[in-house]
C-alpha positions, -999 to 999 in steps of 0.1 A, spaced: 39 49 -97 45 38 -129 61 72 -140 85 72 -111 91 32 -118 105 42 -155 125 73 -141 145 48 -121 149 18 -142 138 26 -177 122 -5 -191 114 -26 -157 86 -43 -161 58 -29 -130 52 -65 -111 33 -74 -80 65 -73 -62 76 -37 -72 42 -23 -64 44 -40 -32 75 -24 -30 63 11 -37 39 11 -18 57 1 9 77 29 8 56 53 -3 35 44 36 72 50 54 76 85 37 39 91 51 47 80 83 81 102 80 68 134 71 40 130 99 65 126 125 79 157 118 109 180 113 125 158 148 125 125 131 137 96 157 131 59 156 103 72 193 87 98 169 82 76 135 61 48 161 45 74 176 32 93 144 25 60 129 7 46 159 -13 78 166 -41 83 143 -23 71 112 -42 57 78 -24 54 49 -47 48 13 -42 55 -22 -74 58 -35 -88 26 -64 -50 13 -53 -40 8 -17 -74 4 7 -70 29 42 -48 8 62 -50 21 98 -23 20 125 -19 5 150 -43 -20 138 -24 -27 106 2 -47 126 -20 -74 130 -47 -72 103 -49 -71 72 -68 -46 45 -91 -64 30 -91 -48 -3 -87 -61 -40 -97 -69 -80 -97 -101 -94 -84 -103 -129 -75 -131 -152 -50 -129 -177 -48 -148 -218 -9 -143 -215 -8 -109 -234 -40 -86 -213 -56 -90 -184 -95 -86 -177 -112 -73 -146 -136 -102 -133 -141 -83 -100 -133 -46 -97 -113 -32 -67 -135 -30 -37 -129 -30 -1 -145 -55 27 -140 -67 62 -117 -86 76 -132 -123 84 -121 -138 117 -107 -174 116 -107 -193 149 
């Protein structure tokens, strides 16, 4: 990510937001290239909806479809930061998602 980050716009600065960005497309071209060679809006839900998990491993946790919708991944890290590093407090793991009534 970061490598194709700086190809793109030399010197951006790799944020929350642009990994959430990344990401995010990096899941569509998944679910593209699962659909097939006969790529229509019907065949990109179907692909996606069908047996679909999309994870980058110690990155992204699996995020299944069709579930994914409507529920979250419930992976992370917590870090803290002294305004020039950060410091892992808890490293990236993967839980279950709580229900809240």
């Amino acid at each position: 990510m970061l490598a194709d980050v700086q190809k793109v716009a030399p010197g951006q600065p790799v944020t929350q937001a642009v990994a959430a960005g990344y990401w995010s497309a990096d899941l569509f071209l998944a679910a593209v290239k699962k659909a097939g060679k006969n790529l229509t809006p019907a065949t990109l839900v179907k692909a996606a909806n069908t047996r679909f998990t999309y994870e980058v491993p110690a990155t992204v946790g699996p995020t299944t479809f069709p579930a994914a919708h409507s529920k979250p991944t419930p992976c992370g890290a917590l870090v803290t930061s002294n305004g020039t590093a950060y410091s892992v407090k808890v490293p990236y793991s993967c839980g279950a998602v709580v229900p809240v009534n």
